[in-house]
DRENVO-516985 format. One record per residue: residue in three letters; x, y, z of N, C-alpha, C in turn. Coordinates in steps of 0.1 Angstrom, whole numbers. Atoms other than C-alpha are relative to their C-alpha. Layout:
BEGIN
    r   n_xx   n_yy   n_zz  ca_xx  ca_yy  ca_zz   c_xx   c_yy   c_zz
  ALA      X      Y      Z      X      Y      Z      X      Y      Z
...
END
This chain:
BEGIN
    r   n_xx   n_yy   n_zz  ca_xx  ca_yy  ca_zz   c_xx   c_yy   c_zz
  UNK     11     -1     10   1309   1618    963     -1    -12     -8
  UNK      0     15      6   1320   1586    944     -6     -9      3
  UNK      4     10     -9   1316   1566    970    -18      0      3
  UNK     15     -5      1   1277   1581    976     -5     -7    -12
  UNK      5      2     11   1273   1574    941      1    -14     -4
  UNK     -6     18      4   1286   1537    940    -16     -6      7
  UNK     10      6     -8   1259   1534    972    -14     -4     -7
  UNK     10     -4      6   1233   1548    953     -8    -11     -9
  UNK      3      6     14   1235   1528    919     -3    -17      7
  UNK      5     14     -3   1237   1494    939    -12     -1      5
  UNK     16     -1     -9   1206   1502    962     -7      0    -11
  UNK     10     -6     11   1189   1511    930     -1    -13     -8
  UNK      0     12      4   1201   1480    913     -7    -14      4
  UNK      6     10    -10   1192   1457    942    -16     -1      3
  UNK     19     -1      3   1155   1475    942     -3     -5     -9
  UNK      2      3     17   1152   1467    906     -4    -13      0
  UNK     -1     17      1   1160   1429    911    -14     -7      8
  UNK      8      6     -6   1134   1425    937    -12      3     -4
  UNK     17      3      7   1106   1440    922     -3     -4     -9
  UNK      0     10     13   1110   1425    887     -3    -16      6
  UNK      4     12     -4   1108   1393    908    -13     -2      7
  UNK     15     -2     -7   1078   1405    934      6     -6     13
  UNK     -5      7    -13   1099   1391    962      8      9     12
  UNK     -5     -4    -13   1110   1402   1000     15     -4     -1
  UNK    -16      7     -5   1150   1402   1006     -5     -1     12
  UNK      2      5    -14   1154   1387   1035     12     -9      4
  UNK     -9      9     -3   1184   1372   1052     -3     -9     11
  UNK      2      2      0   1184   1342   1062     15     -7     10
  UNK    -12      4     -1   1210   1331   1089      2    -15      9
  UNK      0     14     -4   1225   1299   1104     -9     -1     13
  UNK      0     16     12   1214   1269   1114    -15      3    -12
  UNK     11      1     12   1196   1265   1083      3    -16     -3
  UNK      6     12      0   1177   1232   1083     -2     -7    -12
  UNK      4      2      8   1174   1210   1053     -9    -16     -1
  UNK      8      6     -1   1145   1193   1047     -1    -16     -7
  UNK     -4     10     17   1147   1176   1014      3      8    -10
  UNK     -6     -4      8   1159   1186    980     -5     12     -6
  UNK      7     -8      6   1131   1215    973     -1      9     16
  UNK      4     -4    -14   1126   1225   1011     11      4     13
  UNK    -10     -1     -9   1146   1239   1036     -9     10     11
  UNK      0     -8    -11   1145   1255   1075      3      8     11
  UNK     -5     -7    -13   1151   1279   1096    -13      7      8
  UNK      9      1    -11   1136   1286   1129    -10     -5      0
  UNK     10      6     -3   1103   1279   1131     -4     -1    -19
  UNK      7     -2     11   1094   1286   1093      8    -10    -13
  UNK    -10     12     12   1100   1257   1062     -4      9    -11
  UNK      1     -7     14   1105   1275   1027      1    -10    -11
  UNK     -2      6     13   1102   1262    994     10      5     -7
  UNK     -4     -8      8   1129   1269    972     -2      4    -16
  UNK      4     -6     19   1117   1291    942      5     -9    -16
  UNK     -7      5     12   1120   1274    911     -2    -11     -3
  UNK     -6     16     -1   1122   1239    921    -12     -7      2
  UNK     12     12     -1   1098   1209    921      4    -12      5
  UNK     -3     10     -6   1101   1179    938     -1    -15    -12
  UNK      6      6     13   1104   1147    910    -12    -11      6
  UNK     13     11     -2   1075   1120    910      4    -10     11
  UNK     -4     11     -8   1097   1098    930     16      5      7
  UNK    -15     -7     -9   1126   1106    960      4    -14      6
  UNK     -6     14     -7   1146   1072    964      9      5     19
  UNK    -10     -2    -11   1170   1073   1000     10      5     -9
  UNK    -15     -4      3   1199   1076    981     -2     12     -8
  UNK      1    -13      8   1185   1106    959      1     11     11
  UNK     -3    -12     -7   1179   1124    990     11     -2      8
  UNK    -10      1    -10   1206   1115   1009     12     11     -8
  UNK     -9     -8      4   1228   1133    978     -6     12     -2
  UNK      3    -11      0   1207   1161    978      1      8     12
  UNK     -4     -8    -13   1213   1171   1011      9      1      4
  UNK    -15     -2      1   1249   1163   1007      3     16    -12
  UNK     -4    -10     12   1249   1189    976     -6     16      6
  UNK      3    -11     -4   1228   1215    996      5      4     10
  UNK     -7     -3     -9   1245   1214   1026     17      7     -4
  UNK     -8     -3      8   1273   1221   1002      3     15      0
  UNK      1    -10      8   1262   1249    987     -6     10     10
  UNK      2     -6     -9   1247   1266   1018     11      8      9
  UNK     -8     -3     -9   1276   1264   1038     -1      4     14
  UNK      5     -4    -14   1280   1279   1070     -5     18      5
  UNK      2    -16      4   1274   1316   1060    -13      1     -2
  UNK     10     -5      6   1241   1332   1057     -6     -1    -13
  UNK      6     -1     18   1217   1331   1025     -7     15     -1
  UNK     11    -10      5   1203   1360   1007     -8     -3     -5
  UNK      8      9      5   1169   1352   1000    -12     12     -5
  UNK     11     -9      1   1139   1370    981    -13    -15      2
  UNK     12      4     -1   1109   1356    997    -16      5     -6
  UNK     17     -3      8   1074   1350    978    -10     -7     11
  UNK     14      1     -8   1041   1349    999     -8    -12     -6
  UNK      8     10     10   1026   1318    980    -11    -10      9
  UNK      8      8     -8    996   1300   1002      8      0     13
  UNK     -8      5    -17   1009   1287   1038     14     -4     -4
  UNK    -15     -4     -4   1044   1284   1028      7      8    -13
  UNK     -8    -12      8   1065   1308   1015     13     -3    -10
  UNK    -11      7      9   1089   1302    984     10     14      2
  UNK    -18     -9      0   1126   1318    988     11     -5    -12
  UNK    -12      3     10   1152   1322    962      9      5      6
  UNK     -9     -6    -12   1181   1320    978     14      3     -8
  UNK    -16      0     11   1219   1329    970     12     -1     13
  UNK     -8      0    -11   1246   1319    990     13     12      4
  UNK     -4    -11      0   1279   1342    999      7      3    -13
  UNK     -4      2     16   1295   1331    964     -8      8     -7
  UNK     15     -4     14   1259   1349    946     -5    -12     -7
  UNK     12     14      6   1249   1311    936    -11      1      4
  UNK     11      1     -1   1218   1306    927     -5    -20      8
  UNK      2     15     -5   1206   1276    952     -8     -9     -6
  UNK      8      7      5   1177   1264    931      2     -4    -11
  UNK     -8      1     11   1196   1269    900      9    -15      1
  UNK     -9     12     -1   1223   1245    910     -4    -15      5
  UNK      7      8     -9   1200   1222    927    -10     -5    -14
  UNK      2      7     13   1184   1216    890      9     -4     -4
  UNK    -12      1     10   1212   1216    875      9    -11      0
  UNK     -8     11     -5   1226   1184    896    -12    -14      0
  UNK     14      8      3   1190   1168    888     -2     -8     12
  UNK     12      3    -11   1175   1166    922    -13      6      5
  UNK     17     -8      0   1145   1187    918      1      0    -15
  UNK      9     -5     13   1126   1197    883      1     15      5
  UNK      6    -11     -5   1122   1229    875    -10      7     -2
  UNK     15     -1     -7   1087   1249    889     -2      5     -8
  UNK      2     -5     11   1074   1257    854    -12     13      5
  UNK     11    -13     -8   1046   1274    879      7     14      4
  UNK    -11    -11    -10   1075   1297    893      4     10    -11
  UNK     -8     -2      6   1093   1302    864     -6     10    -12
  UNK      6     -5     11   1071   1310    834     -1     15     -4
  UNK      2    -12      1   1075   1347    825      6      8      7
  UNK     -9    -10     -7   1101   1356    848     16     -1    -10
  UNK    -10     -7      6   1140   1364    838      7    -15      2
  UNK     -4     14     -7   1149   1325    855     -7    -10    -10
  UNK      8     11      9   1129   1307    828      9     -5    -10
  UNK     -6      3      8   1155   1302    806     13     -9      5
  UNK    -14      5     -7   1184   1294    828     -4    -10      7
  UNK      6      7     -4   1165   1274    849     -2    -17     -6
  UNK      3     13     10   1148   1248    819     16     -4     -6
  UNK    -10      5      4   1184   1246    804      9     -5     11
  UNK    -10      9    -10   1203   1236    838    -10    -12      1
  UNK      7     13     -1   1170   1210    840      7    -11    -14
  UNK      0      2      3   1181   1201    808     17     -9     -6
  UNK    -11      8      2   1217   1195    812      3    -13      9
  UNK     -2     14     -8   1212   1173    843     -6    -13     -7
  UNK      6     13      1   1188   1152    823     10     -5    -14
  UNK    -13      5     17   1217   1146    791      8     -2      8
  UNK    -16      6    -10   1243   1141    822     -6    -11      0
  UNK      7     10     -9   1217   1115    835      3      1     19
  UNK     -3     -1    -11   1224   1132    868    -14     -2     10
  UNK     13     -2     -8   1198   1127    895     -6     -9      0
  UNK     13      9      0   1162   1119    895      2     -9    -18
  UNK     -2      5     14   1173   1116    858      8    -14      0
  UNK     -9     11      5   1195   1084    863    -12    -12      7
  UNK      9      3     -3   1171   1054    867      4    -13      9
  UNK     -3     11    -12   1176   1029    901      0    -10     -4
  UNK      4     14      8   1172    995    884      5    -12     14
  UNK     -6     11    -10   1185    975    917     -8    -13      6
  UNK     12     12     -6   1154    963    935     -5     -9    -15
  UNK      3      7      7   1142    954    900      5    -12     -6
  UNK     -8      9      5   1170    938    888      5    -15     12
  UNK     -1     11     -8   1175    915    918    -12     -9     -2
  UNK     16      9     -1   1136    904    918      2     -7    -10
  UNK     -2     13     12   1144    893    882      8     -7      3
  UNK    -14     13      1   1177    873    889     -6    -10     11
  UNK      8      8     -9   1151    860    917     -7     -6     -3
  UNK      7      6      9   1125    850    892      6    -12     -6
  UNK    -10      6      4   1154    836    870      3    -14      7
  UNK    -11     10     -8   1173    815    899    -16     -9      0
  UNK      8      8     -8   1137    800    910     -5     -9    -14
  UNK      6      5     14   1128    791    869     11    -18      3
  UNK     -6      4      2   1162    776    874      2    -13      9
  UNK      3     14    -12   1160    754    906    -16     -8     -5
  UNK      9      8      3   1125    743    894      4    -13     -8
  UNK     -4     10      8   1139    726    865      7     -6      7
  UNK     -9      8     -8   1168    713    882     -8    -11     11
  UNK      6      7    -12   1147    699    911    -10    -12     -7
  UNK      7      7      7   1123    681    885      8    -11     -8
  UNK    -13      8      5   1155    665    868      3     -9      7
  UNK     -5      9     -6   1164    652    899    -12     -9      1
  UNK     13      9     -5   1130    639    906     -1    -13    -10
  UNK     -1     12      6   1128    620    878     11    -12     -3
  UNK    -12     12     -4   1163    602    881     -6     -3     11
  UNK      4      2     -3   1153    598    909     -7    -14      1
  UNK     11      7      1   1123    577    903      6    -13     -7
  UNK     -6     11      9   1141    554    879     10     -5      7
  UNK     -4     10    -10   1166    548    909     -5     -7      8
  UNK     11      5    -10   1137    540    929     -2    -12     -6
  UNK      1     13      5   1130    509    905     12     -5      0
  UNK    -12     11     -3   1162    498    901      7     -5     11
  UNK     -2      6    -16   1170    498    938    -16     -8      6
  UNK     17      7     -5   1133    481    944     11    -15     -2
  UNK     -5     14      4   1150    451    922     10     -7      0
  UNK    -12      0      1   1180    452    933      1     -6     18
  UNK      5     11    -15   1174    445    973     -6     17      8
  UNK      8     -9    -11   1156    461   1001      6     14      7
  UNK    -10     -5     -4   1189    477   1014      2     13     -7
  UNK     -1     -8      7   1195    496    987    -12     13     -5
  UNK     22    -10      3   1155    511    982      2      7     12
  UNK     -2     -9    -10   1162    520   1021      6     13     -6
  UNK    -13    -10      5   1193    540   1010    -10     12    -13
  UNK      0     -3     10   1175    553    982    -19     13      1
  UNK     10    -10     -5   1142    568   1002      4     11     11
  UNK     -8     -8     -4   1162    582   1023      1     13    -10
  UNK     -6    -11      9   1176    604    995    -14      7     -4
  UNK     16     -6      3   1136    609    983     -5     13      8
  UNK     13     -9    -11   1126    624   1017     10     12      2
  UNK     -9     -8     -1   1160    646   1014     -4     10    -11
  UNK      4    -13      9   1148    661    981    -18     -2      0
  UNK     13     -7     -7   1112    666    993      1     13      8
  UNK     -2    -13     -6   1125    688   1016      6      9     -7
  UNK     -3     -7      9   1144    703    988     -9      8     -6
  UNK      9     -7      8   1111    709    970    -11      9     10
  UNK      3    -10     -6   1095    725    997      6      9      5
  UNK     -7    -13     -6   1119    749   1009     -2     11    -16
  UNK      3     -3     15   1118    757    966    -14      7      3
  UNK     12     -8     -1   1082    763    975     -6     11      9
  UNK      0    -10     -8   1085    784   1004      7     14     -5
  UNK     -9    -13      3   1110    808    982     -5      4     -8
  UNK     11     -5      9   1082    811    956    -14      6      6
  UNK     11     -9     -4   1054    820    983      5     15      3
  UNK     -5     -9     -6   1077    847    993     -1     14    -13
  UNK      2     -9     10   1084    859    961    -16      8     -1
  UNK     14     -7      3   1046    866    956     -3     10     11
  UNK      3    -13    -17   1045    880    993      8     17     -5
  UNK     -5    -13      4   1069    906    976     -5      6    -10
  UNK      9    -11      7   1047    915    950     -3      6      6
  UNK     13     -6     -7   1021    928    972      8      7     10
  UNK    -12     -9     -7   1051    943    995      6     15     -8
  UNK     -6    -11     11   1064    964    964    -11      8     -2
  UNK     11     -5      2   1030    973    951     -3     10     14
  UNK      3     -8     -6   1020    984    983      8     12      4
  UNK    -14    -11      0   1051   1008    985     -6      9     -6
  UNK      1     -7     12   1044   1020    954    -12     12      3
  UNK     11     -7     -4   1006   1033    966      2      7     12
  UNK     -8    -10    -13   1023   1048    997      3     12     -5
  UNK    -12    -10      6   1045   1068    977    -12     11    -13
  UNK      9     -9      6   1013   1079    955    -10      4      9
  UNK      9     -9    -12    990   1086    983      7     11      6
  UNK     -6     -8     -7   1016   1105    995      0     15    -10
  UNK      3    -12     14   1016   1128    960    -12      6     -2
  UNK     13     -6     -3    980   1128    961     -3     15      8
  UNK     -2    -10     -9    982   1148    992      7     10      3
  UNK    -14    -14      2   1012   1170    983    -11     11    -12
  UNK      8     -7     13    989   1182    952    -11      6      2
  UNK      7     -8     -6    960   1190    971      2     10      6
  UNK     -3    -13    -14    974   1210    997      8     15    -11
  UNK     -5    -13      7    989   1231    966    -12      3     -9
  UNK     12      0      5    961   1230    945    -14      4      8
  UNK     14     -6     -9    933   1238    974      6     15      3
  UNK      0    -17     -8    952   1269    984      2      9    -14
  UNK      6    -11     13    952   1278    946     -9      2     -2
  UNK     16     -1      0    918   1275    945     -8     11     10
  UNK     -3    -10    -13    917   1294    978     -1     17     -7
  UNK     -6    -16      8    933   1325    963     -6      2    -11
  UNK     10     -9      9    911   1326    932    -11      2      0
  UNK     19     -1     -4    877   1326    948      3     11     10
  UNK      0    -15    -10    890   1354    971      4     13    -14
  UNK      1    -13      4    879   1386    952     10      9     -1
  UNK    -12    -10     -1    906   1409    962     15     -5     -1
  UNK    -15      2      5    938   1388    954      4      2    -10
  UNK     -8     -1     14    962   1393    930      5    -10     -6
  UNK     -3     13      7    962   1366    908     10      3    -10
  UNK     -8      3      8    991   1354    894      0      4    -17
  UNK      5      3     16    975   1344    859     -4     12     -7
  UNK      7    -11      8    963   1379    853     11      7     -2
  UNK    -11     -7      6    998   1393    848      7     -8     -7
  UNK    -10      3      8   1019   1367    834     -2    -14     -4
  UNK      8      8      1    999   1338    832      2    -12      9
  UNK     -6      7    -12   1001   1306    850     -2    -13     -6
  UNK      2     16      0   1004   1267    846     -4     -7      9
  UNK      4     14    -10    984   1236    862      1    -10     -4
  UNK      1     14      9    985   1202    858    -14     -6      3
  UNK     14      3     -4    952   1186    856     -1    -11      8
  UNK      1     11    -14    959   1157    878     14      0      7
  UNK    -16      2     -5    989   1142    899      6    -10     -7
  UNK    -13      7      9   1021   1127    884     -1    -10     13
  UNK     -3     10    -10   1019   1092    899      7    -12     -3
  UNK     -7     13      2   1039   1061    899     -6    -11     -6
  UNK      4      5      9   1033   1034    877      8    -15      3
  UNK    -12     12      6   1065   1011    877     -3    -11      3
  UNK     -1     10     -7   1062    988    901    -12    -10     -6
  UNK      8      3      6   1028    979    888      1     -6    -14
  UNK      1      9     12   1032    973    855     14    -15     -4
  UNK     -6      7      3   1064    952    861     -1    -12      1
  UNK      9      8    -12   1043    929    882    -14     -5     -9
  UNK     11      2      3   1010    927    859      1    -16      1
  UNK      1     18      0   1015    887    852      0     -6     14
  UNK      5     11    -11   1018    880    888     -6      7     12
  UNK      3     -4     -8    992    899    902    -12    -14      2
  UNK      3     13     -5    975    863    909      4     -3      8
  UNK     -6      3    -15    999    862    938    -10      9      8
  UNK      9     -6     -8    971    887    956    -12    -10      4
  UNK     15      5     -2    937    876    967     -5      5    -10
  UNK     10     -5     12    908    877    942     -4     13      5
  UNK     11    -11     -2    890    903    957      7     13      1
  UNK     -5    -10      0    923    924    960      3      6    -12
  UNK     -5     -5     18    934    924    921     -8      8     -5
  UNK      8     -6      7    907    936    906      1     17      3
  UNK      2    -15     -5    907    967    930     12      9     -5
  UNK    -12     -6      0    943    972    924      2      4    -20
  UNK      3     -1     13    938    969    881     -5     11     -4
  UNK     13    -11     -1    911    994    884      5     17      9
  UNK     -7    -10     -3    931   1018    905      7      5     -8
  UNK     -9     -5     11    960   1019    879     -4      1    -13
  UNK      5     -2     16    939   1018    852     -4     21     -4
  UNK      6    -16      5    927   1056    862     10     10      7
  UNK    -10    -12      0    961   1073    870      8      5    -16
  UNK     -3     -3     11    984   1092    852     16      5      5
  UNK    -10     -3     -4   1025   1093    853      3     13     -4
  UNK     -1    -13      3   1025   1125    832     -8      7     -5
  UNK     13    -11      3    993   1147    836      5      9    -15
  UNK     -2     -9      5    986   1173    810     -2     17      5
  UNK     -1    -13    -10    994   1212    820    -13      7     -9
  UNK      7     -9      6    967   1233    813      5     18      5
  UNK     -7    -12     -2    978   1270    809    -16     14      2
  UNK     10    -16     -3    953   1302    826     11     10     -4
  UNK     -6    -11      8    963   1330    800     -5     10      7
  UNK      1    -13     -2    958   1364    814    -15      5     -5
  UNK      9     -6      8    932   1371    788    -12     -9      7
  UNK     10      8     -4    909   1341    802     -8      8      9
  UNK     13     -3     -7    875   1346    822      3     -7     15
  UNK     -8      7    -12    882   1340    860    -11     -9      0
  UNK      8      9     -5    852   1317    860      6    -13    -10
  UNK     -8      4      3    872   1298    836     13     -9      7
  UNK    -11      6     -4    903   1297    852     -5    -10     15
  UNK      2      4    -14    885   1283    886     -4    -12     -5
  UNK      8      8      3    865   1258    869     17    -12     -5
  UNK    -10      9      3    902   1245    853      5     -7     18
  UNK     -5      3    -13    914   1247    890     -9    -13      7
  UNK      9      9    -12    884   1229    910     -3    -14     -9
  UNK      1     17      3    883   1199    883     12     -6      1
  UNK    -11      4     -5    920   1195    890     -1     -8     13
  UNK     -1      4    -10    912   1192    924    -11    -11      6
  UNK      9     11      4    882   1169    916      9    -14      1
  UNK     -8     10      8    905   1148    899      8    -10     12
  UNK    -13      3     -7    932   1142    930    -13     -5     16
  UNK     12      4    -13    900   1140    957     -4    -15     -3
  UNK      6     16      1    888   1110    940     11    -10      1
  UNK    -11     10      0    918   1094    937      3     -3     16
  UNK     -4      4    -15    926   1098    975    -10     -4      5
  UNK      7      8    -10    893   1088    986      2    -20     -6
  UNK     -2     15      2    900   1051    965     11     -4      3
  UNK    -13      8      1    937   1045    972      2      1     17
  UNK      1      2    -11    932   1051   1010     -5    -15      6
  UNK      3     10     -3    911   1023   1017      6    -13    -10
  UNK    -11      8      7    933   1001    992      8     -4      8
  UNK    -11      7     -7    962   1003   1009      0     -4     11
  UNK      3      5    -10    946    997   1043     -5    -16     -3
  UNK     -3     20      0    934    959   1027     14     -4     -1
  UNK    -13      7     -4    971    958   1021      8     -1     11
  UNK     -7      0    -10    981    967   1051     -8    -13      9
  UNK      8     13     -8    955    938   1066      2     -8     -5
  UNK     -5     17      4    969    911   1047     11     -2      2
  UNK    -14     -1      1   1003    921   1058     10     -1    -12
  UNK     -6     -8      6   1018    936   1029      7     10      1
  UNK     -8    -13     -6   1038    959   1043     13     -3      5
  UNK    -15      0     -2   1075    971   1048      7     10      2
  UNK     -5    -13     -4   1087   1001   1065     14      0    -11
  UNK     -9     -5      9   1122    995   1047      2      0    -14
  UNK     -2      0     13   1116    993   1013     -6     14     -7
  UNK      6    -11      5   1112   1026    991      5     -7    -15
  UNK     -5      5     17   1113   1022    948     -3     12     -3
  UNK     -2     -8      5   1117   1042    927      1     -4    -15
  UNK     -1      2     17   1111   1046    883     10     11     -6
END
């Protein structure tokens, strides 16, 4: 009878959990696939995990430790997962055989944000923003900031300020050897152009490591609009199937129980750009301008607008479809952008940055 009664109170417990959340258990067993640091797979189906947001920018090395940390925490044991129905892919909160929370810990080590969209008005809102909040006081993560590619470019800058002068030092000794071996005999002036045509070639090789430099502007930059076309396109596909779902009559919108957050545009990269403004002269004319005028109309940290419960759904759609306004225009101008950079050869499969 104990034993019945033990059954009982857990099953009752375990119903509880899942409908306070609105989510499917569902186990989930090996191989389980990992995508990147918000996403993971098994069999045919990729899940989001509940909670979690992807940051503005995923260097190599960020994902490489986030798939070291989830493969961790996965293990080789099954996940318990409550799956949510959300557009074409389905978010899972998962817990491994420990009861860790995988999205939880996976803030917590600051390789995702956490999904203020997910979170807002459930029992995870609290635990959640404070593990976001201890990775970003660790500086763990997306929170700790790459400085390598930047910091080399400058010591590149630096070294080339540094050989200029130098090279001009010599030039003008130089020149004043050049007269005194003139007057001195013929022999000597040989000996002495010799040395001339040795630092000529000095100053062009100088000048070949300064076209280069500029070639890596327009190398970096173009990276940089890679890495935002690619957010563009992440923001649509979640934002059209929000939009989706509140023009269908019969769904159960979110916003009308517990409310919901959007952001009005996409969180886009910036860095590279503004590190670079002085020597966007190394482009073509006809490219700068375009590229000025692009970054002039993004935005690294949109504002969220919040659909309250109480709002009018013609309201909440009209916030939705100028969001998606917002991310349409931008992808139809930064498409043909990076295709002139890709035609002036600007381009570099290995290079990723990161702010």
């Amino acid at each position: 009878m104990r034993v019945f009664s033990f059954l009982l109170m857990a099953l009752i417990l375990t119903s509880t959990h899942v409908w306070a959340q609105g989510g499917i258990e569902k186990k989930l067993a090996q191989p389980i696939h990992i995508i990147d640091a918000a996403h993971i797979k098994q069999n045919d189906t990729v899940y989001h995990l509940w909670g979690t947001e992807l940051p503005p920018t995923n260097t190599v090395r960020t994902d490489t430790l986030a798939e070291k940390s989830l493969r961790q925490l996965i293990g080789r044991d099954s996940l318990t997962c409550f799956v949510y129905a959300q557009g074409t892919m389905p978010s899972a909160q998962c817990f491994n055989e420990k009861s860790t929370d995988i999205s939880e810990s996976i803030i917590s080590k600051g390789f995702t944000l956490a999904n203020r969209m997910h979170i807002v008005g459930t029992d995870y809102e609290v635990p959640y923003l404070n593990a976001q909040k201890r990775a970003q006081n660790a500086s763990l993560g997306l929170w700790t900031v790459d400085t390598t590619v930047v910091d080399n470019f400058a010591l590149l800058q630096e070294s080339s300020r540094v050989l200029t002068l130098l090279l001009f030092a010599i030039f003008v000794v130089l020149v004043i050897v050049i007269i005194v071996a003139t007057l001195i005999s013929k022999r000597s002036m040989d000996r002495v152009y010799l040395t001339l045509n040795q630092t000529i070639q000095v100053i062009t090789k100088e000048a070949s490591i300064r076209r280069k430099e500029q070639e890596m502007v327009g190398v970096m930059l173009n990276a940089e609009l890679k890495t935002n076309q690619s957010k563009i396109e992440a923001f649509l596909v979640i934002y059209k199937d929000l939009l989706k779902t509140l023009n269908d009559q019969y769904a159960d919108h979110k916003y009308r129980r517990t409310g919901e957050v959007v952001r009005t545009a996409p969180a886009l990269d910036r860095f590279i750009f503004d590190a670079n403004v002085d020597k966007l002269e190394a482009l073509d004319s006809d490219l700068a301008p375009l590229v000025i005028d692009f970054y002039g109309r993004i935005e690294t940290n949109p504002d969220y607008n919040n659909l309250e419960p109480d709002m009018s759904h013609e309201t909440a759609v009209s916030i939705v479809e100028e969001a998606v306004k917002k991310a349409q225009s931008l992808s139809q101008d930064i498409a043909p952008l990076i295709e002139r950079f890709d035609s002036k050869g600007y381009t570099s499969v290995n290079l990723v940055f990161s702010n």
